[in-house]
N, C-alpha and C positions, 0 to 999 in steps of 0.2 A: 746220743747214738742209739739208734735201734737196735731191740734186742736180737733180730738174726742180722743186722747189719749192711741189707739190702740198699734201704734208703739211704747210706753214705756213700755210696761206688761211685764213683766218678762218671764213667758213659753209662750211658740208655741200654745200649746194647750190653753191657757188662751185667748191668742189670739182668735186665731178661735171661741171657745167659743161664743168671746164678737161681734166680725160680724155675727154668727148666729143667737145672740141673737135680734142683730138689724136689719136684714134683716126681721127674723119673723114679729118683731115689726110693721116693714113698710107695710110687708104685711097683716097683719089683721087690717091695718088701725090707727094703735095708731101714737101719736107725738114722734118722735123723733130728738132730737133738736141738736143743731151744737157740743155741750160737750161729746154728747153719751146717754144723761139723756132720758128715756122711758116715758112717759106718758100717759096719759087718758086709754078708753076702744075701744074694738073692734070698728071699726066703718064702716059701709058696703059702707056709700055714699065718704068715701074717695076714690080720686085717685089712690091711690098706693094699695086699699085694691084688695086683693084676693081669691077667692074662698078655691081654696088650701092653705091652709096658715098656717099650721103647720108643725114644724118642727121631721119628725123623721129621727132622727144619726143614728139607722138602715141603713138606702139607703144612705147614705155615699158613695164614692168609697175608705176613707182613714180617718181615725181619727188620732190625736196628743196624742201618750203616755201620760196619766194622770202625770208621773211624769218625763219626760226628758223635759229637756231643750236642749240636743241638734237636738232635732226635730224628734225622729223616729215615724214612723209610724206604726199604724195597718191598716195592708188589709181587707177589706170587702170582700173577697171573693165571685163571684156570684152576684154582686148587680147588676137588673135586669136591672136599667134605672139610670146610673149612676148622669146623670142630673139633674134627679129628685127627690130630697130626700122632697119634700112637699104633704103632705096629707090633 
């Protein structure tokens, strides 16, 4: 098993998911620890905190079908700054 436990999830999407969820995390400053576990509150004086630090799935270039497992996608058609999905 991997140590944050990403690579055993079952769907694509759940995947993805759960590195969004911990990328935000890191960027508004909260602990996140070597299991995956989120902790504390916002915190501005951390390093890793970011101004932008919300996540919206909108500016996506691609999402993971809520229910396939074998990985298909939907297009975001148009998304403006495909790099940038944080607000």
């Amino acid at each position: 098993m991997a140590a944050n436990g990403i690579s055993t999830l079952s769907l694509k999407k759940v995947r993805q998911d759960t590195k969004l969820a911990k990328a935000e995390a890191k960027r508004q400053g909260k602990t996140v620890a070597v299991d995956g576990t989120i902790s504390g509150s916002v915190d501005t004086s951390a390093v890793s905190y970011r101004a932008l630090n919300t996540l919206n799935l909108n500016r996506l270039p691609t999402r993971y079908n809520a229910s396939d497992n074998n990985g298909a996608l939907t297009d975001n058609a148009g998304v403006p700054v495909a790099s940038r999905p944080w607000s």
